[in-house]
N, C-alpha and C positions, 0 to 999 in steps of 0.2 A: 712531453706536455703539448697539448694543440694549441694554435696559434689563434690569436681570438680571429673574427672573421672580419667585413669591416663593417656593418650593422653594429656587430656588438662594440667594436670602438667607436663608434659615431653616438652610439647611444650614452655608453661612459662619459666618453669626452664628453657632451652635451648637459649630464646631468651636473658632471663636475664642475664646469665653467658656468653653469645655473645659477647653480648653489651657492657659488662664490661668487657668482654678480649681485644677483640677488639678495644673498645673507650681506654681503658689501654694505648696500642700500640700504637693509634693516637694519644693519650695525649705525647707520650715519643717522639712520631718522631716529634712532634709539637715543644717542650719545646725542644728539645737536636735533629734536624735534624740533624747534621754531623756526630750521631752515628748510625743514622736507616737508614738517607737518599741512595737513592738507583743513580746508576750511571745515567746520562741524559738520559733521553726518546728518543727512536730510534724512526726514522718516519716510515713510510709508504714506500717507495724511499730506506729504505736499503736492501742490502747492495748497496750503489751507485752504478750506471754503469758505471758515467764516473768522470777523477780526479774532485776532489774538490780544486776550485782556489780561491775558498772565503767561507767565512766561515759564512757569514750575511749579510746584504745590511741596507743600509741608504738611502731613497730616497727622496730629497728634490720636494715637488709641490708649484710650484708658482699657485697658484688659480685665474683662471680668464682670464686666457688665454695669454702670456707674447706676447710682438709685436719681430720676430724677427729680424725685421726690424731697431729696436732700442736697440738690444742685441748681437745678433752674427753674423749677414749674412746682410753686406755692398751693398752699390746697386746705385752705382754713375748713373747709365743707370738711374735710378728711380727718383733720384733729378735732373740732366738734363731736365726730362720731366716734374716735378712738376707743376701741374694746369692745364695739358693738357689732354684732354682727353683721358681713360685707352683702350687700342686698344682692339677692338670687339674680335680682333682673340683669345686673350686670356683668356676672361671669358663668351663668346659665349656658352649656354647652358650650362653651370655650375651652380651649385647649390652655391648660397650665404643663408647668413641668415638675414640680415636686409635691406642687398643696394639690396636684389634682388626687380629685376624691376627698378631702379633708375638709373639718368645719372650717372654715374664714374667717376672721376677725379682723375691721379696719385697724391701719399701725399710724397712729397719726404720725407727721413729719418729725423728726428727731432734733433738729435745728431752728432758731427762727430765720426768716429772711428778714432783708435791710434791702432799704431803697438805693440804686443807685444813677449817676446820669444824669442827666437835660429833664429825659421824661421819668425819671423813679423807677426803672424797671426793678422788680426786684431777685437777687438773686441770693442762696443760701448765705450766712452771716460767714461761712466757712471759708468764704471764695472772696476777699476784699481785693484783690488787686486783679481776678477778672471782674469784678464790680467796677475798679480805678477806670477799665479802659471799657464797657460798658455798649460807650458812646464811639469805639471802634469796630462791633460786630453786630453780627447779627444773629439772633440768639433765635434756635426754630426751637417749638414743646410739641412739633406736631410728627414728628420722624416714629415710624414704624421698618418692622423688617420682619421676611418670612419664617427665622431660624427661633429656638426658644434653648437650644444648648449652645455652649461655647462653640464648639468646634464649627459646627456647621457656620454658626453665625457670623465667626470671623472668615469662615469662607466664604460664607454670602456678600459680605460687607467689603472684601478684600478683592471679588469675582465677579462677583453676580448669580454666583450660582453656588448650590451648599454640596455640590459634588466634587471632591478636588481632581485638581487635574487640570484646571480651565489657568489662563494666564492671569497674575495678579493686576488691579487698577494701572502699579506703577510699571509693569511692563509692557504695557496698556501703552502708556503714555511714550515709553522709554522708544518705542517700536512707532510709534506713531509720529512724535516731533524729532525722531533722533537725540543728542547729547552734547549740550555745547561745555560738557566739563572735557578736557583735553588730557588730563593724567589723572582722572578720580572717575568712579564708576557715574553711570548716568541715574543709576538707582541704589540711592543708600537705606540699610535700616539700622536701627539700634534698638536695643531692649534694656530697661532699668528697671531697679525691685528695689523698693523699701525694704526694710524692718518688719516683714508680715507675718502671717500665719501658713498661708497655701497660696503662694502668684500662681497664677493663671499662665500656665502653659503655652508656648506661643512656638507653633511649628514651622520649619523654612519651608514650607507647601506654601505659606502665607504671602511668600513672595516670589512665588515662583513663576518662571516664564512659559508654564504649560506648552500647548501645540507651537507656541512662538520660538523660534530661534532663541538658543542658551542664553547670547550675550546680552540682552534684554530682561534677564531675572536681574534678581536687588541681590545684592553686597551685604552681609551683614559684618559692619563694624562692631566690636565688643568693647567695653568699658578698661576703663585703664590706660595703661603706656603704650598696650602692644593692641592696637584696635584693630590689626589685619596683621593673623598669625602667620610666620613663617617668611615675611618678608626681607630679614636681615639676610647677608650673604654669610657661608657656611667662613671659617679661619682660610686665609690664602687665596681667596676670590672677591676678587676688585670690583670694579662695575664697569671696565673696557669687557674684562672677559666676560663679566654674567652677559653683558647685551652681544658679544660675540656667540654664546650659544643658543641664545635665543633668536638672536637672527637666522642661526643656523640651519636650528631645527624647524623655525618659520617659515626658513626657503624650500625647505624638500618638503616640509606640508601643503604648500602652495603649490608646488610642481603635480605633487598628488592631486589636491585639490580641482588641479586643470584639466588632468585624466577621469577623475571619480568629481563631480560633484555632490559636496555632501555640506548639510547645514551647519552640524556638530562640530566639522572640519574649519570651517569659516570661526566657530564659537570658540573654540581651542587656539586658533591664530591669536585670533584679537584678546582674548585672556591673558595670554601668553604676555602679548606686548603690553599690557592695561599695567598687569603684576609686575612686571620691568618698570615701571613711570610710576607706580606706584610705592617702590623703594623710595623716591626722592619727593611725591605729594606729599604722601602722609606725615613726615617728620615737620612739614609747613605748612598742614592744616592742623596741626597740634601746638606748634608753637605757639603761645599765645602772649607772646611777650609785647604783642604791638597791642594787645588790649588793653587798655584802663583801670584802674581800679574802681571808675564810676560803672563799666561796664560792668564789671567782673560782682561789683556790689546789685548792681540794676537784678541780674540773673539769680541773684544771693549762692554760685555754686564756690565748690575747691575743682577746677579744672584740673579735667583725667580722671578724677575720682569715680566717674560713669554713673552718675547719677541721673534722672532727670531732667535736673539745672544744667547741669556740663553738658548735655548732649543735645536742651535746645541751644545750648551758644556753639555748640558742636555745627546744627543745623542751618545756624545763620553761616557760618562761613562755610560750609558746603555750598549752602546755595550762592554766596559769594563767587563760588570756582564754578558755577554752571553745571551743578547736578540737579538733575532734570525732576525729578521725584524723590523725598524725604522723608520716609515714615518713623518715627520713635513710638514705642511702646511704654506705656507703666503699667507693668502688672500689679494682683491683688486688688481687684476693687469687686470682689468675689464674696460681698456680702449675707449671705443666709445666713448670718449669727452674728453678736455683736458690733452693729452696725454701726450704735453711737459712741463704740471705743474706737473702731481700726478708721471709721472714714476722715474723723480729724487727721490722722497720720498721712492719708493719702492725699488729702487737702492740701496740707503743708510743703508735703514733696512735691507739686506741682502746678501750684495758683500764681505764684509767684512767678516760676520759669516761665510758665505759657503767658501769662501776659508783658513780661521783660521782653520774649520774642516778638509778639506783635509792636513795640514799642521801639526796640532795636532796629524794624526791619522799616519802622516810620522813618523815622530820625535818619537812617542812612539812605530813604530815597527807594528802598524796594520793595514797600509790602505794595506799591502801588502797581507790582506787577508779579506778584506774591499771591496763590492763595495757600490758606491756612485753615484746616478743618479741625475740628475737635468735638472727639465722638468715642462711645465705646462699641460693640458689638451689638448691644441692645439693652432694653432695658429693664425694672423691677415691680413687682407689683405692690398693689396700696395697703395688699392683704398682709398679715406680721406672719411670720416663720421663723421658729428654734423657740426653744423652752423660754420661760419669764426670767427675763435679766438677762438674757442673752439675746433677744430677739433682734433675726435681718429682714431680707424680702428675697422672695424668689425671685427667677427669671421671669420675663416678660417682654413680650415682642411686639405690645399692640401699644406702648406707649414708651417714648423715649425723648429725651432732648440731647440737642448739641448747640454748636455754634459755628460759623466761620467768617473772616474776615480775608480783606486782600482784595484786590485789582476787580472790578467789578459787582462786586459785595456792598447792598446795599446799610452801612453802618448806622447804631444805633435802632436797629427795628426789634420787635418782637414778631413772630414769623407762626404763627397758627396757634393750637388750642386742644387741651385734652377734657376731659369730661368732668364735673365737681370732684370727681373723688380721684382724678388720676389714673383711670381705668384704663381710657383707649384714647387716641387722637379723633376731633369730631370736627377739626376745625383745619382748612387747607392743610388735607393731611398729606405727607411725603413717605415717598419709599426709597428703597435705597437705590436702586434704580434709577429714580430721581435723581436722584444726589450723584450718581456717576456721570447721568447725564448733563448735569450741570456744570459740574467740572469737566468735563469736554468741551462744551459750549466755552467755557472762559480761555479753556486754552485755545481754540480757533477748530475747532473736531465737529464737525457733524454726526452726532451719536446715532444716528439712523442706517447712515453710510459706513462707518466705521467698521470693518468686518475683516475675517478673514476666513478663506474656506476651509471647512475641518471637518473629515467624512461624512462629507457631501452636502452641509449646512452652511449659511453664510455667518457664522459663530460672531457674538461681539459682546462688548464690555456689558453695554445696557438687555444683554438677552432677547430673550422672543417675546415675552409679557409688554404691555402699553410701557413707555416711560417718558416724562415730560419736561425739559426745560424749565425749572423752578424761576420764572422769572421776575416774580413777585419782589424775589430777593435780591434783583439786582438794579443796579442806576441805570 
């Protein structure tokens, strides 16, 4: 057998006594992080250009496309003409998605509205406990968006762009301020479903970290006891030895890493160690024995159940632990038939939570550095669609509303204007573009500057189109 040479034992030696320094040090910052652990990861974006008026965002999606016709924006002109033919002048070469080519007929509103607030605003009778808080948001009727199908739309909504492929809002952000959660992802998402007919399909493209670096996509947590699979250690494996092997493999990844740099390689590390710290988060962002029965009733959920309710109380203490970006989904609000049976349903499962959250995050001292959007993809039109007794509304992209509240959100306002019958936005009308630049704006982001290069463009959240700091809506 030949005798190694000394290269090649310089090199052994070398990697060998690496590994073991190295995996050493992972192992100790593993097992004892609040002695090694190092200050929160600074993004990309520092040092900020402009103040920081929130610190994180929470954005609720209604999936499916919510009607706002039956939520926030009234339309007596609309139920006056109920059954009557929808005037040409108004959807005359316009692009529909399903009535395109068919005769029209106005759907008046299916619900009344009720006044609520200081100043009366009014919103569907469906929605009483976002009515309660009213006088904490700021309700837009004037939001438009480019897309007129699902998919695209939540790409649009979720990007900027209806091509996938592009990084999501919250990687956006996640890449930009960095993560001040220390053992929980900087980007969480959740998804809940009613009782429905057909939810609305909701793809992990939606949060993905596109051309950005892996560790910067969203986390999807699932409902239930086990919200992050596979994290239990296998019979006969303790937690000295699991962070023994991942220190392990940690150190000769980094040794490569120093030979070869590579992005994936960095994304892999820091996974690696997230899903170690992440055995011991999760069991104590679940726990919820330090909640209240006032809380637990405010939210109206059964925690873990993976409901809507459970997973805005979910949201609140995430963002308690410094996860930087928060999105939860409710699917099903996929209206084109039976409107005025399935929307109560969808009412129910989430009027309540969403405003418990904005209420919860009052009272504990953070919505004031919180924001909070509530939006679906897009929205529906005034025209009726599906046979008599069953009738919903299509999709529609030229009229929509939401709301948002939180740390620089001017509360209580009503924010633009759609047309008598709920057609299009005619009045400070917003895009969605808008809307991402706004929420950069409040985190301390210059959406102009914000970029990053990608075959051979300076690529960003707000695109290449005009987009404007909605500043109407803020103090």
């Amino acid at each position: 057998m030949p005798s190694l040479n000394h290269a090649e034992l310089t090199r052994r030696t070398f990697l060998g006594r690496s590994a073991q320094g190295v995996g050493g040090v992972a192992l100790a910052s593993l097992l004892h992080g609040n002695s090694l652990r190092a200050a929160p990861a600074r993004g990309a974006a520092h040092p900020l250009p402009l103040p920081q008026r929130v610190r994180r965002v929470i954005w609720l999606t209604m999936a499916g496309g919510p009607s706002q016709l039956e939520t926030f924006d009234p339309k007596p002109r609309l139920a006056a003409m109920h059954g009557e033919p929808m005037p040409e002048s108004f959807t005359r070469g316009q692009q529909l998605a399903q009535l395109q080519g068919q005769k029209l007929f106005c759907h008046a509103p299916q619900f009344p509205f009720e006044r609520f607030g200081r100043n009366g605003t009014e919103i569907c009778s469906l929605f009483p406990h976002l009515g309660s808080i009213v006088d904490e948001i700021c309700l837009v009727r004037s939001m438009t968006t480019d897309a007129i199908n699902h998919d695209p739309a939540h790409m649009f909504m979720n990007t900027g762009s209806q091509i996938a492929g592009r990084p999501s809002m919250g990687a956006w952000v996640n890449y930009g301020l960095g993560s001040e959660a220390e053992d929980l992802p900087g980007f969480v998402v959740m998804i809940s479903t009613g009782p429905g007919r057909s939810p609305q399909p909701v793809a992990s493209r939606q949060w993905s970290s596109g051309f950005l670096p892996g560790r910067f996509q969203g986390v999807q947590f699932h409902g239930g006891a086990d919200p992050v699979h596979y994290l239990a250690n296998p019979p006969g494996v303790d937690r000295a030895r699991q962070a023994a092997d991942v220190g392990a493999i940690n150190a000769f990844n980094r040794l490569h890493g120093a030979r070869v740099p590579d992005p994936e390689l960095a994304t892999r590390i820091a996974q690696y160690e997230l899903a170690f710290r992440l055995q011991a988060s999760v069991p104590d962002l679940l726990d919820l024995r330090g909640e209240d029965a006032r809380t637990l009733d405010l939210y109206g959920c059964t925690p873990g159940d993976g409901s809507f309710a459970s997973n805005c109380l979910l949201a609140r203490r995430l963002a308690e632990r410094g996860v930087r970006f928060i999105q939860l989904y409710h699917r099903d609000w996929d209206h084109h038939s039976q409107l005025r049976e399935e929307l109560p349903l969808r009412a129910r499962e989430t009027d309540q939570a969403s405003a418990a959250l904005v209420r919860d995050l009052k009272r504990r001292g953070m919505l004031d550095d919180t924001l909070v959007v509530w939006t679906g993809e897009f929205g529906r039109t005034p025209m009726a669609q599906g046979n008599k007794g069953t009738t919903g509304r299509d999709h529609h992209n030229r009229a929509m509303s939401m709301w948002l509240a939180g740390g620089g959100i001017r509360p209580g306002l009503v924010h633009g204007a759609t047309d008598e019958l709920g057609y299009a936005a005619v009045d400070k009308v917003c895009t969605v573009h808008d809307l991402h630049a706004t929420m950069l704006h409040l985190l301390g982001i210059r959406h102009e500057t914000f970029s990053v290069r990608f075959q051979g463009l300076d690529a960003r959240l707000t695109g290449v189109e005009p987009a404007r700091v909605l500043h109407d809506l803020l103090t």
